[in-house]
LUMMI-716499 format. One line per 2 residues: number of its first residue (from 1); their letters; for each residue x negated, y, z of N, C-alpha, C, O. Coordinates in Angstrom, 3 decimals. Layout:
# LUMMI-716499
NUM = a = X:Y:Z:X:Y:Z:X:Y:Z:X:Y:Z ~ ...;
END
This chain:
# LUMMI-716499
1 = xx = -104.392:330.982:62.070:-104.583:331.146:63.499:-105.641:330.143:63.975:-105.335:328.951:63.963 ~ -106.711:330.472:64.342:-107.549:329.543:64.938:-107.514:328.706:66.206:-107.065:329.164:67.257;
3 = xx = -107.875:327.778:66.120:-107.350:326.851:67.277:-108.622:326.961:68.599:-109.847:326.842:68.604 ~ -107.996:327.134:69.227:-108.769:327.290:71.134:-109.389:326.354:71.007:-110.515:326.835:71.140;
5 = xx = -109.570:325.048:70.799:-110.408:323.817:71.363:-111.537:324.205:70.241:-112.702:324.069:70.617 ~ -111.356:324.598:69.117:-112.434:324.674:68.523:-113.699:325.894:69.001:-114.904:325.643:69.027;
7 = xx = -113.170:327.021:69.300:-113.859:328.217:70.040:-114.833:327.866:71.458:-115.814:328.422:71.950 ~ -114.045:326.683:71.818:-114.717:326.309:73.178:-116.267:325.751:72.740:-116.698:324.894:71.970;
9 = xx = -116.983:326.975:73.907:-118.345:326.550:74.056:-118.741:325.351:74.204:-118.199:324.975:75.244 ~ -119.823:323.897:73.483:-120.210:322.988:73.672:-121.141:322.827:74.670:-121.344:321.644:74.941;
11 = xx = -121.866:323.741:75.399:-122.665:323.424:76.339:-121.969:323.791:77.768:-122.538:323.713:78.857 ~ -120.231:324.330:77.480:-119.843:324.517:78.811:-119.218:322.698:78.640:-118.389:322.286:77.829;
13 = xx = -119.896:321.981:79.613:-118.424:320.949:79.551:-119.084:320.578:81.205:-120.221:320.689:81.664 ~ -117.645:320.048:81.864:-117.567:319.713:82.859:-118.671:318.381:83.482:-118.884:317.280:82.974;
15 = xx = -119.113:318.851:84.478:-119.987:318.054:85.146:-119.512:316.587:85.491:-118.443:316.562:86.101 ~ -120.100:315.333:85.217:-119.394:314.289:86.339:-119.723:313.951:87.336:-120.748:313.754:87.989;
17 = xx = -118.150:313.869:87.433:-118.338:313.493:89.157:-118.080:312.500:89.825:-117.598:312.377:90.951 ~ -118.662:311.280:88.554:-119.047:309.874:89.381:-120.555:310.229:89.456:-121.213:310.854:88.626;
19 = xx = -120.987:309.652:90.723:-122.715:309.786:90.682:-123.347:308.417:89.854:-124.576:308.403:89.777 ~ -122.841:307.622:89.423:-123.285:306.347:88.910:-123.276:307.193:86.757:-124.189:306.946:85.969;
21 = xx = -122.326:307.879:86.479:-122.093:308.357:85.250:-123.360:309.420:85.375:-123.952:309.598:84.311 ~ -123.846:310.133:86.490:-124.746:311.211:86.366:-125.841:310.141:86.243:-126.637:310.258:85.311;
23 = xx = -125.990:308.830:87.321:-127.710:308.747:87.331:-127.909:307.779:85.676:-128.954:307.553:85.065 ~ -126.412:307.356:85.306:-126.534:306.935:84.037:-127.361:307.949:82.626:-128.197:307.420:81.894;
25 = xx = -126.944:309.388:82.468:-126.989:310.448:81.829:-128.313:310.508:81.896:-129.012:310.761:80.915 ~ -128.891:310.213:83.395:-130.324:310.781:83.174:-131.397:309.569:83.042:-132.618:309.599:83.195;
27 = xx = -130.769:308.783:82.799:-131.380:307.741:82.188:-132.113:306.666:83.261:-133.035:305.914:82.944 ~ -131.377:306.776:84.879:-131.637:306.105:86.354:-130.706:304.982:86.435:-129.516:304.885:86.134;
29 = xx = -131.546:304.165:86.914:-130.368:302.719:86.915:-129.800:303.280:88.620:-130.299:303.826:89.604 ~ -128.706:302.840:88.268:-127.946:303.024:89.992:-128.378:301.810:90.821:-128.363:300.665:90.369;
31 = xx = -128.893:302.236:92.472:-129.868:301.673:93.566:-128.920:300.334:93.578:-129.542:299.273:93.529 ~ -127.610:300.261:93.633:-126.590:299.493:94.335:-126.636:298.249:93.605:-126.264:298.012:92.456;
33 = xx = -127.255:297.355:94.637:-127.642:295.614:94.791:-126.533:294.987:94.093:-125.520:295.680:94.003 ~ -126.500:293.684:93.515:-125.931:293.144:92.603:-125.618:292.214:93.748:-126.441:291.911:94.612;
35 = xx = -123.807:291.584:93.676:-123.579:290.685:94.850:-123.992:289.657:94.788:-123.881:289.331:93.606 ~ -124.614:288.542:95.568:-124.758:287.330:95.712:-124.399:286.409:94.886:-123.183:286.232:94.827;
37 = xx = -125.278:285.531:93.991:-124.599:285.031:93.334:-123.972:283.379:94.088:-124.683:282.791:94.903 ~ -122.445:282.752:93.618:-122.197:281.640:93.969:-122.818:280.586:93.736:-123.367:280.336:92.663;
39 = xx = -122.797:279.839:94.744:-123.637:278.452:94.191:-123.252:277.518:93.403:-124.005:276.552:93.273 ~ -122.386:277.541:92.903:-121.741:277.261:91.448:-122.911:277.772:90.513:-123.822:276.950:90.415;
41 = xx = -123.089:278.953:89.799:-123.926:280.363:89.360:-125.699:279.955:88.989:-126.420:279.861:87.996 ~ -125.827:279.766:90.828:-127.253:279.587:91.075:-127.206:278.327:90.670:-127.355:278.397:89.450;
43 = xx = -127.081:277.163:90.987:-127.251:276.056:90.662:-127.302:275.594:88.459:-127.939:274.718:87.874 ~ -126.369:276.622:87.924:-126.459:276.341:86.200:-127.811:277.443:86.572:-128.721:276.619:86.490;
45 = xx = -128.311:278.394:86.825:-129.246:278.807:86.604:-130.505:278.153:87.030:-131.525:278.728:86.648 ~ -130.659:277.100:87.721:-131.228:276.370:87.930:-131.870:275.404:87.102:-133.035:275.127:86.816;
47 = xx = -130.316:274.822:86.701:-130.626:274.034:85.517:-131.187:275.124:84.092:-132.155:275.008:83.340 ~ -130.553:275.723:84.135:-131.394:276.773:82.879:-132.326:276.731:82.779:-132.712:276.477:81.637;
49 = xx = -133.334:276.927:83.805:-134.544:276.930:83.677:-135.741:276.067:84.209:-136.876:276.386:84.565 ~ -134.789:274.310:84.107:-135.057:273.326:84.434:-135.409:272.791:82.734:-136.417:272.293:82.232;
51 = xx = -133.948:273.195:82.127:-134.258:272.871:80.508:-135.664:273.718:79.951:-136.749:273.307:79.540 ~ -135.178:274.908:80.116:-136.612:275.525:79.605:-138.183:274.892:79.514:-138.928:274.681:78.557;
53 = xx = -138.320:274.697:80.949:-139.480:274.133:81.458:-139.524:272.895:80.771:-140.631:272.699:80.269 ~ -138.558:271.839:80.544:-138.526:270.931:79.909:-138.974:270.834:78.643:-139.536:269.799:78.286;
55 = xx = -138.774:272.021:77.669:-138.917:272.106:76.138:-140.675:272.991:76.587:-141.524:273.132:75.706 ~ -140.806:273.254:77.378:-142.293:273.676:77.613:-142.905:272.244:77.324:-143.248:271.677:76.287;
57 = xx = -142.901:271.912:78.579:-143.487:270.270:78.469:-143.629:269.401:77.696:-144.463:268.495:77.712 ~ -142.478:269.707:76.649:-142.331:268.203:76.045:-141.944:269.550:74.611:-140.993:270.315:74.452;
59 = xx = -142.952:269.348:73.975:-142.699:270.311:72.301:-141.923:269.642:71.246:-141.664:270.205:70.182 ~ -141.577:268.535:71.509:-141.192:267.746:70.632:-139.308:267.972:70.835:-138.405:267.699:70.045;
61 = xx = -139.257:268.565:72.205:-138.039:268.329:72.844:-137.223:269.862:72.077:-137.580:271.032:72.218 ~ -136.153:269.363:71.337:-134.926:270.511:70.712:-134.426:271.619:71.958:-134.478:271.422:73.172;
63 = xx = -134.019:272.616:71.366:-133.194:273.431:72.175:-131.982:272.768:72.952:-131.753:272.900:74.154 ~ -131.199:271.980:71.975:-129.933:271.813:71.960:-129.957:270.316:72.500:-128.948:269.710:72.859;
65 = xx = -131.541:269.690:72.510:-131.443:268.534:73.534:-131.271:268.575:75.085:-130.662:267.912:75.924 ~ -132.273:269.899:75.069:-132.783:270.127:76.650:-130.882:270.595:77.276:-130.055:270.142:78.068;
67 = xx = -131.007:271.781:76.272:-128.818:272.025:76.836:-127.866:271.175:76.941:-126.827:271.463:77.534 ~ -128.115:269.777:76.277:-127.490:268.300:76.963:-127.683:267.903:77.915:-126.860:267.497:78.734;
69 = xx = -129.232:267.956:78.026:-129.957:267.113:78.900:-129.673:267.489:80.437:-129.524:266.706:81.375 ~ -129.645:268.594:80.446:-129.243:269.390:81.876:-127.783:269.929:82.091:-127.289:270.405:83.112;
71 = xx = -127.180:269.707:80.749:-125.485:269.867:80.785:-125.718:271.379:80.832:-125.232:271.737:81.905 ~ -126.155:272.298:80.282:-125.847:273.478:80.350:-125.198:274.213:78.813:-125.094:273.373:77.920;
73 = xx = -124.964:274.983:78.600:-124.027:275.753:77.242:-124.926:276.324:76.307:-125.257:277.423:76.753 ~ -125.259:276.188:75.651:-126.466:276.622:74.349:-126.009:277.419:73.894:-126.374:277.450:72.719;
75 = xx = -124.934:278.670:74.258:-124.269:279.764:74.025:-124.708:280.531:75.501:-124.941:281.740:75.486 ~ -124.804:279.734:76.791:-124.873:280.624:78.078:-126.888:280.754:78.222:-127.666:281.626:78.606;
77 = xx = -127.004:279.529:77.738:-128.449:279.959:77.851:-129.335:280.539:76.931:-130.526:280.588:77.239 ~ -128.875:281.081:75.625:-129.358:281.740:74.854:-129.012:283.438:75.615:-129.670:284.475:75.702;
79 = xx = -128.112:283.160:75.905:-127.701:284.639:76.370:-128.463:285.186:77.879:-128.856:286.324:78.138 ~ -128.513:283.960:78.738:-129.420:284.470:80.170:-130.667:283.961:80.330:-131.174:284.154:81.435;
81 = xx = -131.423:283.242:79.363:-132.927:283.116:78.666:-133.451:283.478:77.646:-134.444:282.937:77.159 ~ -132.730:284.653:77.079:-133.147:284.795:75.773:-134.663:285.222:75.383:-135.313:285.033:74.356;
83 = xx = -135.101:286.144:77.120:-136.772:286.691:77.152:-137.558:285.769:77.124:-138.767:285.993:77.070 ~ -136.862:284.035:77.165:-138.170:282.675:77.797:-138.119:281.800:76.323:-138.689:280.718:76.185;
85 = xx = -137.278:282.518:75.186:-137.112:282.231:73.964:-137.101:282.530:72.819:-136.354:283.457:72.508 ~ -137.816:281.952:71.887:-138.240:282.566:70.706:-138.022:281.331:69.285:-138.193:280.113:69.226;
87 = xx = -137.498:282.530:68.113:-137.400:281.189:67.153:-138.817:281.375:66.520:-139.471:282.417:66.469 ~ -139.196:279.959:65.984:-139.900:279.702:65.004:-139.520:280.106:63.485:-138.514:280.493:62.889;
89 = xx = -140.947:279.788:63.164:-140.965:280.351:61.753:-139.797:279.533:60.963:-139.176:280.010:60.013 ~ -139.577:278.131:61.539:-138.640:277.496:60.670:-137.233:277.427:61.158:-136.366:276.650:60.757;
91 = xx = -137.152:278.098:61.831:-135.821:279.183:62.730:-135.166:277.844:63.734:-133.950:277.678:63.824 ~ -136.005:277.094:64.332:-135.589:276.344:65.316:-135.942:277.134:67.040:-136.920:277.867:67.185;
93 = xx = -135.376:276.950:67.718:-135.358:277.798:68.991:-136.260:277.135:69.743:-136.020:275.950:69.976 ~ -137.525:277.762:70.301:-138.568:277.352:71.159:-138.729:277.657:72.257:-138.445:278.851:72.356;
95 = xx = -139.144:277.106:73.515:-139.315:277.677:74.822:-140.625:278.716:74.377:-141.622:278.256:73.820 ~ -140.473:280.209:74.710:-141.650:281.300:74.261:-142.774:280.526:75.610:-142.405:280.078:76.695;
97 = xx = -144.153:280.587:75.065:-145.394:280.182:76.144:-145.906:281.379:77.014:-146.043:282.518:76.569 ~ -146.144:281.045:78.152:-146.417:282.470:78.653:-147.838:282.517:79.357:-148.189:281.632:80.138;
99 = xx = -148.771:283.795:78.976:-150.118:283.754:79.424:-150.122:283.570:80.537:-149.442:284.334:81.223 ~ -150.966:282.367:81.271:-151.043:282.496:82.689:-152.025:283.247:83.497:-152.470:283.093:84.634;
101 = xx = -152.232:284.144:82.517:-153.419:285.089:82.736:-152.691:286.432:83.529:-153.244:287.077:84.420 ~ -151.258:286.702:82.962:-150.403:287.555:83.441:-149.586:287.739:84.195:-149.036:288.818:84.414;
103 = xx = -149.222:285.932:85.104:-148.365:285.137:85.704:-148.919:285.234:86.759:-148.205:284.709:87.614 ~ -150.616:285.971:87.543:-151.138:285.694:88.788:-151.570:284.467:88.718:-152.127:284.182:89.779;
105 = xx = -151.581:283.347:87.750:-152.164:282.076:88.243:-153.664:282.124:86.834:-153.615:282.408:85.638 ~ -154.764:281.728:87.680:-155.683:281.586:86.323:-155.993:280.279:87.255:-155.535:280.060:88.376;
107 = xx = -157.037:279.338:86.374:-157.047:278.077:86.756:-158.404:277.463:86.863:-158.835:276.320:86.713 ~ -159.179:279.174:87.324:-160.548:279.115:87.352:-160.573:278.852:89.184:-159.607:279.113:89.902;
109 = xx = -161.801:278.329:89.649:-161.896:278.913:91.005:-162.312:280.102:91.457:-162.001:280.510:92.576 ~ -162.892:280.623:90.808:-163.795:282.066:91.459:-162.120:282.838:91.675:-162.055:283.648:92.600;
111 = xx = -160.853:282.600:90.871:-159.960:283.599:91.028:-159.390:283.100:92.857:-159.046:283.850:93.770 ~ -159.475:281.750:92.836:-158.797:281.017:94.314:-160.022:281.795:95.357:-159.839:281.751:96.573;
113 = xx = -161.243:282.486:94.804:-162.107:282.686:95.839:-161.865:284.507:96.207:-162.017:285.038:97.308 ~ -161.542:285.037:95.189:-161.259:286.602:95.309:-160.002:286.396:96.025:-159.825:286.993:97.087;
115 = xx = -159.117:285.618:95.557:-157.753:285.991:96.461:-157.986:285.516:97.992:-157.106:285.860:98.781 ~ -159.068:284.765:98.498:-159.339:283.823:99.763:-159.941:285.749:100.717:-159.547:286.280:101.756;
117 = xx = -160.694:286.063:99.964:-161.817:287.215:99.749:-160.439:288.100:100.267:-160.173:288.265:101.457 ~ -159.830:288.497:99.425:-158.316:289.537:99.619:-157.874:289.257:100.936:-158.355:290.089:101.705;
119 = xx = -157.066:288.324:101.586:-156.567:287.911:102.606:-157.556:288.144:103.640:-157.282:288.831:104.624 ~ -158.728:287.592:103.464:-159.757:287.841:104.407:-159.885:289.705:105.222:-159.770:290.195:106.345;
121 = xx = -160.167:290.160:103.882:-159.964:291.589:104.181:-158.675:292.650:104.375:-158.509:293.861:104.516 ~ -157.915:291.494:104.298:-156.456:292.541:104.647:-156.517:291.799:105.811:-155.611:291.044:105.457;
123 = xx = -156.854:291.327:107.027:-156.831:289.918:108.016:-157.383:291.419:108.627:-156.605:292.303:108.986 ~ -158.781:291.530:108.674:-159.207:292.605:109.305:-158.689:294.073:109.740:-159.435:294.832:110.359;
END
């Protein structure tokens, strides 16, 4: 005797009807704002990327110094800096360098004179 669940058509299946599961399906992040974070929160993220900047500055400076140094968790900031970090070839954890070519800042003047130039003409 063949079994019913198996006969059932695979392209009939029920629609969902959370709209967050649909805009998931189609591959849309859902619009709805992320709450405020506490200042508890903001403040270690602060320091997060107080250490970072630190192991920028100073190359000499360890991963696991800078996560003393600022009292933060070298388990929490691998996990919510992991894009500002990269290991080395000799698998020590480095602050990653970032082009400031891509950052909006170049450190020529002619760029301080196009953006003076920009303002000027959006002014008008």
């Amino acid at each position: 005797m063949p079994k019913r669940h198996l006969l059932r058509k695979k392209s009939h299946r029920t629609k969902p009807n959370n709209q967050r599961a649909a805009l998931r399906k189609r591959g849309v992040k859902p619009t709805a704002a992320k709450p405020p974070r506490s200042d508890r929160e903001q403040l270690r993220f602060e320091r997060g990327q107080r250490a970072i900047a630190d192991m920028l500055g100073e190359s000499a400076l360890s991963f696991s110094a800078a996560a003393r140094k600022w009292k933060v968790d070298r388990r929490w900031l691998r996990k919510h800096f992991s894009s500002d970090l990269q290991k080395s070839s000799s698998g020590r954890i480095r602050a990653k360098v970032r082009n400031p070519r891509h950052n909006g800042y170049s450190g020529h003047a002619s760029s301080s004179n196009h953006q003076e130039q920009a303002r000027e003409a959006s002014a008008r």
